[in-house]
DSSP file (Angstrom, degrees, kcal/mol; ACC not computed):
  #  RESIDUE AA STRUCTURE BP1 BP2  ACC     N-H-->O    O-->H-N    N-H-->O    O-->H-N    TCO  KAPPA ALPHA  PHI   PSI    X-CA   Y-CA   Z-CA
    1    1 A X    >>        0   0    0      0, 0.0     4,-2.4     0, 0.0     3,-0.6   0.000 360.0 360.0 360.0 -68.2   -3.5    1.5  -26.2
    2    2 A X  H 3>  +     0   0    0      1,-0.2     4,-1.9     2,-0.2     5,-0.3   0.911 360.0  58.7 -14.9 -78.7   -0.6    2.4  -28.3
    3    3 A X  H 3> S+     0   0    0      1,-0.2     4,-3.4     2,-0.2    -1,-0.2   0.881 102.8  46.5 -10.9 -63.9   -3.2    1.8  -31.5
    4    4 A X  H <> S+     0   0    0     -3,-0.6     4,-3.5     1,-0.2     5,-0.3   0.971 106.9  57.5 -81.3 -37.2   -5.5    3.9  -30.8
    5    5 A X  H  X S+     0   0    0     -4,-2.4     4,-1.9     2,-0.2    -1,-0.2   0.909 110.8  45.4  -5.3 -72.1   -3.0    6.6  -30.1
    6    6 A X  H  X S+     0   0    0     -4,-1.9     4,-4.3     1,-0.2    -2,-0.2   0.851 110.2  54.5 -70.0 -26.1   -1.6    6.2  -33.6
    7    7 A X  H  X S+     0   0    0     -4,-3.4     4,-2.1    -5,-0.3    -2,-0.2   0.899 109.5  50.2 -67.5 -36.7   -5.1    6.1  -35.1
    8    8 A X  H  X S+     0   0    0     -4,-3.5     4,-4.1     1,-0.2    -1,-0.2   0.927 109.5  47.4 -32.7 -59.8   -5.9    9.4  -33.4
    9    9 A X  H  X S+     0   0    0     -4,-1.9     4,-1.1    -5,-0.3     5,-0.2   0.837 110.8  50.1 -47.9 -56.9   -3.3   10.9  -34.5
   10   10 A X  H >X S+     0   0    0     -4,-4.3     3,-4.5     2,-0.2     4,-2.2   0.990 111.9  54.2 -31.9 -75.5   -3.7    9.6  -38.3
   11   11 A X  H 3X S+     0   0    0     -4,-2.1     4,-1.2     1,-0.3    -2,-0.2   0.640 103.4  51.4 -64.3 -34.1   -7.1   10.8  -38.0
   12   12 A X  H 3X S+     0   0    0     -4,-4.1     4,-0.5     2,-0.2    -1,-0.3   0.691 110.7  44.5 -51.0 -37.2   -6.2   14.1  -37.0
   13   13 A X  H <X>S+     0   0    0     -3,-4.5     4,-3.0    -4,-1.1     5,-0.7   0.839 108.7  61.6 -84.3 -41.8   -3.5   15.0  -39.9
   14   14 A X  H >X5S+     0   0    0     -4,-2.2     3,-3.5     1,-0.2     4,-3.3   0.789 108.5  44.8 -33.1 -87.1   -6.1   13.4  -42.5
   15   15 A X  H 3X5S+     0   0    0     -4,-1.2     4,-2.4     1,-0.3     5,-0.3   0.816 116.3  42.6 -29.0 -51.5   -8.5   16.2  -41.3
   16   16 A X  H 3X5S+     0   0    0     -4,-0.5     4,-2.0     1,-0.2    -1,-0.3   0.929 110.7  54.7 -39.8 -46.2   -6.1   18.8  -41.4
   17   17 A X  H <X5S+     0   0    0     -3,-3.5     4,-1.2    -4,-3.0    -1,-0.2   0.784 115.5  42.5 -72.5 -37.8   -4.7   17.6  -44.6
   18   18 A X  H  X<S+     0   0    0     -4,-3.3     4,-1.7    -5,-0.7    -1,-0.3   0.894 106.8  57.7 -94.3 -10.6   -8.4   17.9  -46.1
   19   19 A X  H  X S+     0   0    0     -4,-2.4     4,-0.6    -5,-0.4    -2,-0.2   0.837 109.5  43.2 -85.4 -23.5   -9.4   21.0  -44.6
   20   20 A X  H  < S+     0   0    0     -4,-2.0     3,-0.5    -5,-0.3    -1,-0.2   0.772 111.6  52.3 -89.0  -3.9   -6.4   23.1  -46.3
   21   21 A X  H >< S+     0   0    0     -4,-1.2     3,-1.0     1,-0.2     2,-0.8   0.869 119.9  41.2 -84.5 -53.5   -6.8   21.2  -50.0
   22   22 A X  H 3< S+     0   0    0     -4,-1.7    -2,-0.2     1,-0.3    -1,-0.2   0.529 100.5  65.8 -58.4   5.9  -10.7   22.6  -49.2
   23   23 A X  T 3< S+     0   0    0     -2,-0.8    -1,-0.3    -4,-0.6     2,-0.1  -0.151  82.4 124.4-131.2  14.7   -9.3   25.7  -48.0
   24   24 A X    <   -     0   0    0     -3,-1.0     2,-0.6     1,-0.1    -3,-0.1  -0.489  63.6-127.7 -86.0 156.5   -8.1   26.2  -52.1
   25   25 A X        -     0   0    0     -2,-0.1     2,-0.6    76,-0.1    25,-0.2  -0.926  25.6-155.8-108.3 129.2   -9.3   29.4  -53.7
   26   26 A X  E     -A   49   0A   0     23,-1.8    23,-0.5    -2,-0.6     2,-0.4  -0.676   7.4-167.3 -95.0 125.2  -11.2   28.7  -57.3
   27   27 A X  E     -A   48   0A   0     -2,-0.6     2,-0.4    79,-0.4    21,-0.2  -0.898  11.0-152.7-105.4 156.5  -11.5   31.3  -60.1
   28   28 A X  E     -A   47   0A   0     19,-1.9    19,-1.1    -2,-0.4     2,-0.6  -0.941  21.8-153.0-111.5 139.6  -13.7   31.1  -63.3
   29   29 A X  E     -A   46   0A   0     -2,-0.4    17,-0.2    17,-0.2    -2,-0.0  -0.872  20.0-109.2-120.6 112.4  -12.2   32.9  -65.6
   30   30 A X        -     0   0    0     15,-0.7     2,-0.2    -2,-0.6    17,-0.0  -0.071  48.8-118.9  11.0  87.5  -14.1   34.8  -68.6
   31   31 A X        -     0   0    0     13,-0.0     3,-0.1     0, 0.0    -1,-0.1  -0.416  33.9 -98.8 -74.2 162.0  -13.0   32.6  -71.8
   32   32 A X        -     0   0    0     -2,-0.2     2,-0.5     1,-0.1     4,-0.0   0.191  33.7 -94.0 -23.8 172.6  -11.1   34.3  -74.6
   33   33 A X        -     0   0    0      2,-0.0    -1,-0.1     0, 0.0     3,-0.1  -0.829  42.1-118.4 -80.9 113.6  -12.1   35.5  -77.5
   34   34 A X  S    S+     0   0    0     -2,-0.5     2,-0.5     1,-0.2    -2,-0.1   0.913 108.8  46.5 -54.4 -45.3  -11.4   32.3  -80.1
   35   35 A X  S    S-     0   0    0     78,-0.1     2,-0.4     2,-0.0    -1,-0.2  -0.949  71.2-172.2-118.4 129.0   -9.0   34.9  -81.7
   36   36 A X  E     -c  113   0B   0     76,-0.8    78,-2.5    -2,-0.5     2,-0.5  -0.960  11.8-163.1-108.7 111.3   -6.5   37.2  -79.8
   37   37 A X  E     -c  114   0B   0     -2,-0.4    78,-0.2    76,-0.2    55,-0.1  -0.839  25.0 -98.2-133.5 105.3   -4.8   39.8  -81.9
   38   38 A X  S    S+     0   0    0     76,-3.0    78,-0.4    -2,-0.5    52,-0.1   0.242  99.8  11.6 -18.6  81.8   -1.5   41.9  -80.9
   39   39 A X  S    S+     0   0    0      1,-0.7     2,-0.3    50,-0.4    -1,-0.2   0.580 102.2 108.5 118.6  31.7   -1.6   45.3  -79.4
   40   40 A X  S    S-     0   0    0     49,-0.2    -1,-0.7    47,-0.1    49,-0.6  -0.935  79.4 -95.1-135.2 174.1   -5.4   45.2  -78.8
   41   41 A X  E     -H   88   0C   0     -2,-0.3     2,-1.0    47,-0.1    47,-0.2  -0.482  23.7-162.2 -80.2 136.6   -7.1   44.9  -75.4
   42   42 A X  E     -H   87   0C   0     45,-1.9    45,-2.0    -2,-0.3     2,-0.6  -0.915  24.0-167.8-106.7 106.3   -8.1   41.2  -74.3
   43   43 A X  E     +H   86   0C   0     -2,-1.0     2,-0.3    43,-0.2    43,-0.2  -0.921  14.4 171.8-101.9 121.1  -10.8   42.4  -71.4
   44   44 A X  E     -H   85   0C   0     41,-2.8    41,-2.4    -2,-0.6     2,-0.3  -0.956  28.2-122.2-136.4 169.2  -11.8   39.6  -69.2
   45   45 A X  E     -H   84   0C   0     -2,-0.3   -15,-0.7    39,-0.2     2,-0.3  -0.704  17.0-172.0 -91.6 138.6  -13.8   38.6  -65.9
   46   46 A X  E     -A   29   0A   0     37,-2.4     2,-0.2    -2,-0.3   -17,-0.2  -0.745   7.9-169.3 -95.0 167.6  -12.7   36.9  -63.1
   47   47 A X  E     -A   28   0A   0    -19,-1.1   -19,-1.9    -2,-0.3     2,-0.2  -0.695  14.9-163.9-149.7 133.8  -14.8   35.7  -60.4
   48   48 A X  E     +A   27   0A   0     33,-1.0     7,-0.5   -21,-0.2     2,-0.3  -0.448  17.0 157.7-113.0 161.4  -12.7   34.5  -57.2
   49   49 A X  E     -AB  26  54A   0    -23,-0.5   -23,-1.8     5,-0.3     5,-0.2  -0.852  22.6-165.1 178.9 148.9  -14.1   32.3  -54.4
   50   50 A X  S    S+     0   0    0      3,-2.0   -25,-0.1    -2,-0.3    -2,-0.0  -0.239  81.7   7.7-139.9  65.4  -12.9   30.0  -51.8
   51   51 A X  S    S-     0   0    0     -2,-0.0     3,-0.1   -28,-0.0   -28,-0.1   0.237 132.5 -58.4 139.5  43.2  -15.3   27.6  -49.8
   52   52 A X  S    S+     0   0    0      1,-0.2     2,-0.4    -3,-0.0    -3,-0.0   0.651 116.7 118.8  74.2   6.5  -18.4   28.5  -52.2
   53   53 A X  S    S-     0   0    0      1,-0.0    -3,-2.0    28,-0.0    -1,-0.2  -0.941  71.7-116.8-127.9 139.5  -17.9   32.0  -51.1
   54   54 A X  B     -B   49   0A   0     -2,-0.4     2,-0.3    -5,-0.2    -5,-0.3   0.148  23.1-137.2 -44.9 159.1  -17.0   35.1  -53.2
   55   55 A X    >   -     0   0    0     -7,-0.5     3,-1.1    -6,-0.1    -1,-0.1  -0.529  29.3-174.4-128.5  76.7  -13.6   36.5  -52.2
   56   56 A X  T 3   +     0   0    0     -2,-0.3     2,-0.4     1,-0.2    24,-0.0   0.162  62.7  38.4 -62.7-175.3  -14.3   40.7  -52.2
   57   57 A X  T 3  S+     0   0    0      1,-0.1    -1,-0.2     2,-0.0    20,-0.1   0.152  83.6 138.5  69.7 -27.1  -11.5   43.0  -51.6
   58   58 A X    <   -     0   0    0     -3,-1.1    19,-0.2    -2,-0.4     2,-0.2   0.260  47.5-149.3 -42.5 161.4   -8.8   41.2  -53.6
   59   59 A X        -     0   0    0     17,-0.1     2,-0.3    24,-0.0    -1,-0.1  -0.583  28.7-163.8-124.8  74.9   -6.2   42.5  -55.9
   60   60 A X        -     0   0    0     -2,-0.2    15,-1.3    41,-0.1    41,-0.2  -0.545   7.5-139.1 -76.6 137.3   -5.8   39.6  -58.4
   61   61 A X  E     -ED  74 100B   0     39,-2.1    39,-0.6    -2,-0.3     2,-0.5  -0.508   9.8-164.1-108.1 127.1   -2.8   39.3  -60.7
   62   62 A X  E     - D   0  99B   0     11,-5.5     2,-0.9    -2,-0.2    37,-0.2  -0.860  11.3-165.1-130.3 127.0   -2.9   38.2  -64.2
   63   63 A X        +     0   0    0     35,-4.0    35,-0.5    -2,-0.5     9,-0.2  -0.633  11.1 179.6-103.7 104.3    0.4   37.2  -65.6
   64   64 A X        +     0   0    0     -2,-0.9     2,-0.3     7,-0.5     7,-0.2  -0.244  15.7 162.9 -85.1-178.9    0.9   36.9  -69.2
   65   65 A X  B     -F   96   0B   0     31,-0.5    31,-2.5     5,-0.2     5,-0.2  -0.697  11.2-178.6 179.4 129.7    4.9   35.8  -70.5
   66   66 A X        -     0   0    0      3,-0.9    29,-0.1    -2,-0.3     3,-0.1  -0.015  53.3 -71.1 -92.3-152.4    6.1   34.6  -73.3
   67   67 A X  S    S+     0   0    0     27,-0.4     3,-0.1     1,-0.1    28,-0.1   0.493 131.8  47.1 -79.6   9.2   10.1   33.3  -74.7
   68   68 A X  S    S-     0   0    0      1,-0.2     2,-0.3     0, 0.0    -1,-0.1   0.248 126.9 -71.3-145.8 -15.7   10.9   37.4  -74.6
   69   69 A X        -     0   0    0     -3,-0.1    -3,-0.9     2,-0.0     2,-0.3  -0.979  48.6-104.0 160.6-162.0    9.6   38.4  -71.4
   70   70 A X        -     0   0    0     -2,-0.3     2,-0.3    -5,-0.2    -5,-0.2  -0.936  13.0-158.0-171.3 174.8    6.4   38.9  -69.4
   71   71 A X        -     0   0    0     -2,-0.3    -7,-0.5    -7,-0.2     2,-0.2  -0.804  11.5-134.2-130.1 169.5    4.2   41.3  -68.0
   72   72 A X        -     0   0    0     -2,-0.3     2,-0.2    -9,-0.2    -9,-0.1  -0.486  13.7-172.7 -96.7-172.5    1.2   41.7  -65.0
   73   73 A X        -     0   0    0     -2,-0.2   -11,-5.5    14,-0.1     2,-0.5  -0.624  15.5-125.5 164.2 122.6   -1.9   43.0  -65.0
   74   74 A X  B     -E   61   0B   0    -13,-0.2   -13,-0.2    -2,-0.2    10,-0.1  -0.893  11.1-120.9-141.2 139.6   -4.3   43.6  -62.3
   75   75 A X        -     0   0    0    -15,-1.3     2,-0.4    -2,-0.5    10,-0.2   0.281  16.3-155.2 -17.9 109.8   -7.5   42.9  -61.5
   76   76 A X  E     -I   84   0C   0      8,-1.5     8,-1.7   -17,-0.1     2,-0.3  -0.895  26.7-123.2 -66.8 114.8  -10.4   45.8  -60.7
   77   77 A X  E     +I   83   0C   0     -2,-0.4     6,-0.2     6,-0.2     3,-0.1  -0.315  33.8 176.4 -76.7 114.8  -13.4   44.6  -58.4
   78   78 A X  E    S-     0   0C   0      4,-1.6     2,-0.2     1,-0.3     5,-0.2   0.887  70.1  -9.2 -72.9 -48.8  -16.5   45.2  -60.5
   79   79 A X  E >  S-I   82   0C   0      3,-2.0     3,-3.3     0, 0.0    -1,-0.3  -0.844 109.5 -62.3-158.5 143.7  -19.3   43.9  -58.2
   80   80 A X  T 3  S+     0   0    0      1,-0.3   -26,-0.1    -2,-0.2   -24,-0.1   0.267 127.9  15.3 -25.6 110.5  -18.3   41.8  -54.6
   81   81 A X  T 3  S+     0   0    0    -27,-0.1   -33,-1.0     1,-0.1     2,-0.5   0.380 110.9  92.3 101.1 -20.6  -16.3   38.5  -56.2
   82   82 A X  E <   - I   0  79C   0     -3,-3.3    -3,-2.0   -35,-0.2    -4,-1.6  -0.895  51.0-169.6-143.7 143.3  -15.6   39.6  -59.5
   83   83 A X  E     - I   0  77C   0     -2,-0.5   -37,-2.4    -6,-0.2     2,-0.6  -0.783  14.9-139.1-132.4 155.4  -12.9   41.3  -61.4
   84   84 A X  E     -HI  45  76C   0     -8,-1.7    -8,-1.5    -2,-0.2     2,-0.4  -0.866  15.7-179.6-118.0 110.1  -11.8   42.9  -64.3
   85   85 A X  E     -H   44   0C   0    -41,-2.4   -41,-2.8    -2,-0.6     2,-0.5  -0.814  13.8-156.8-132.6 163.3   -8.6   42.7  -66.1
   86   86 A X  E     -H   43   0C   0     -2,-0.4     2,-0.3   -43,-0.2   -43,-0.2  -0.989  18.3-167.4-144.2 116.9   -7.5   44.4  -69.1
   87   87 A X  E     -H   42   0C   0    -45,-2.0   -45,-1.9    -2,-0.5     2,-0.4  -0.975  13.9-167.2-129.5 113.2   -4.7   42.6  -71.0
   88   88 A X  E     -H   41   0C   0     -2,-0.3     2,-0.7   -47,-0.2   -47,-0.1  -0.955   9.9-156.9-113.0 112.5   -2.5   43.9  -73.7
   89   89 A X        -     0   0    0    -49,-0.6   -50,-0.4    -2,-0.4   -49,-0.2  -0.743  11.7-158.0-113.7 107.8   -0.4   41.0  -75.6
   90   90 A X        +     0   0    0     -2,-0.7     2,-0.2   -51,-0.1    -1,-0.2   0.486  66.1  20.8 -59.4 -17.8    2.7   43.0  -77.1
   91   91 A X  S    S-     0   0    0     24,-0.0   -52,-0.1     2,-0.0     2,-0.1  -0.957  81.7-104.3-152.8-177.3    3.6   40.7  -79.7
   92   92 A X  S    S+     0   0    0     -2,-0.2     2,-0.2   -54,-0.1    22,-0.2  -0.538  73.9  69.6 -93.8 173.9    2.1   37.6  -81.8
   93   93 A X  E    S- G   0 113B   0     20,-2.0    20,-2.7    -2,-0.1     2,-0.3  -0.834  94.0 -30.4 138.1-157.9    3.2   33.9  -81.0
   94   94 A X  E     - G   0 112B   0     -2,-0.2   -27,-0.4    18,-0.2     2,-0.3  -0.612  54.7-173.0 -76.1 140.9    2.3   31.7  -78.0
   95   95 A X  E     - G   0 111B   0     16,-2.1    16,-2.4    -2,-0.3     2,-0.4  -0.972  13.7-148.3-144.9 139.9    1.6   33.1  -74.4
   96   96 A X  E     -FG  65 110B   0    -31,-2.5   -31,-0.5    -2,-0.3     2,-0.3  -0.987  14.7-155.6-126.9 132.9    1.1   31.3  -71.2
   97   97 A X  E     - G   0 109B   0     12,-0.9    12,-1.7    -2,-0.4     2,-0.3  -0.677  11.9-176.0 -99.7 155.7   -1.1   33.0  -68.7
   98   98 A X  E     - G   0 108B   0    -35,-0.5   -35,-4.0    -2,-0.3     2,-0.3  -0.964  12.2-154.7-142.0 150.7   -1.1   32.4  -64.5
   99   99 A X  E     -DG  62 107B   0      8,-2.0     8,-1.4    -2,-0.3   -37,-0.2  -0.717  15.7-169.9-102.0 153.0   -3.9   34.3  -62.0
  100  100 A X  E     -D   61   0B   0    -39,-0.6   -39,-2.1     5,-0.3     2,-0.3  -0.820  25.6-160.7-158.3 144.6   -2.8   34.6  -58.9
  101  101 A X  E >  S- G   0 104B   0      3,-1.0     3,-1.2   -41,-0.2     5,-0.1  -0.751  77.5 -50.8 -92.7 142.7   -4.8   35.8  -55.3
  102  102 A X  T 3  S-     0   0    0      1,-0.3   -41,-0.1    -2,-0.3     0, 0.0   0.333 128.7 -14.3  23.4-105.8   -1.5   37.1  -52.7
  103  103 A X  T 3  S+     0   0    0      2,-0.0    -1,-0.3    -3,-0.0     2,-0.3   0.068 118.8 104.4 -95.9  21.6    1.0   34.1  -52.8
  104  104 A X  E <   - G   0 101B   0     -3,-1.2    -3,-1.0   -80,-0.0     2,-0.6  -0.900  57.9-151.4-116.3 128.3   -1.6   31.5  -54.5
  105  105 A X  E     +     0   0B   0     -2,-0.3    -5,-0.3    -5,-0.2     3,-0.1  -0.934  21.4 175.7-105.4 139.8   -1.4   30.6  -57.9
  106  106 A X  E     +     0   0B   0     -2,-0.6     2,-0.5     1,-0.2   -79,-0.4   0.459  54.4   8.0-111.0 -12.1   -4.8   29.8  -59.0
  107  107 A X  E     - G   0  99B   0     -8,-1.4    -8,-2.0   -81,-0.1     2,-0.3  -0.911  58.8-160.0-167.3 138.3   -5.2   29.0  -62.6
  108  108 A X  E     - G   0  98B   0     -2,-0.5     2,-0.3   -10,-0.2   -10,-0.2  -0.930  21.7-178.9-123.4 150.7   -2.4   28.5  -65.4
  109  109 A X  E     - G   0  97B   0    -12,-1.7   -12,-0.9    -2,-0.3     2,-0.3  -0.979  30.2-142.9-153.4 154.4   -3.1   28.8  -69.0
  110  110 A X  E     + G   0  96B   0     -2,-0.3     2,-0.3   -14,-0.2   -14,-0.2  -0.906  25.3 161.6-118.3 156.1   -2.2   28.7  -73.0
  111  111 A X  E     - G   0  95B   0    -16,-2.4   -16,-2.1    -2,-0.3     2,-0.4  -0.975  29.9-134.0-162.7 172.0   -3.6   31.1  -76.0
  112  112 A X  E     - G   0  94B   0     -2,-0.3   -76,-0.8   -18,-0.2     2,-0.5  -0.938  19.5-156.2-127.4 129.2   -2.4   31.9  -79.3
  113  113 A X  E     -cG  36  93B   0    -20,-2.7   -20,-2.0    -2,-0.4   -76,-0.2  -0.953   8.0-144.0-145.9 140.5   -2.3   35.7  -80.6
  114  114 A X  E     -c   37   0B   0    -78,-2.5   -76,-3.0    -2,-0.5     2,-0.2  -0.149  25.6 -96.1 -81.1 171.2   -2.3   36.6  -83.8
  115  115 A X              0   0    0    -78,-0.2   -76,-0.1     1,-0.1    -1,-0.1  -0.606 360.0 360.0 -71.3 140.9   -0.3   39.7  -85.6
  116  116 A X              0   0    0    -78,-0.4    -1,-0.1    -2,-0.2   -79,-0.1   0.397 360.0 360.0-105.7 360.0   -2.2   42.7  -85.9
């Protein structure tokens, strides 16, 4: 009796445990422009979704930073699901980007921008 107890029990966090990793929100992001060049605008799409459905209303954050600091930038809804962000990279060198939807971070990233 005890067994089947614990097997319930298993079988109950398993589920749990798989409904919040399915429960993740996915972006596509727009790629780059093969060259990114300092002090001009990097304009890209998002499109947000979470369980194969679009996620309107959001305000999503894209955060670039480099060794000298970093900055945000956020997200305009274009058409239900998809957003628009306008990114200005202040200096050349390496930048790492991260989207993030409220407290979720959703996508992390590298690019290279050249000197203008």
């Amino acid at each position: 009796m005890r067994l089947r107890a614990t097997a319930a029990v298993a079988l109950v966090a398993i589920s749990i445990v798989a409904a919040a990793l399915a429960d993740k929100t996915t972006v596509k992001l727009k790629k780059p422009a093969p060259v990114l060049v300092q002090s001009h605008t990097w304009t890209t799409l998002m499109q947000l979704s979470r369980r194969g459905r679009r996620l309107d209303g959001f305000r999503p954050v894209l955060e670039i930073e480099d060794q000298y600091g970093h900055r945000s930038y956020f997200g305009d809804e274009t058409s239900p699901g998809v957003y628009r962000v306008r990114v200005i990279f202040p200096r050349k060198g390496p930048w790492k980007y991260t989207i993030r939807v409220g407290t979720e971070t959703v996508k992390t990233g590298s690019m290279w921008v050249l000197p203008s």
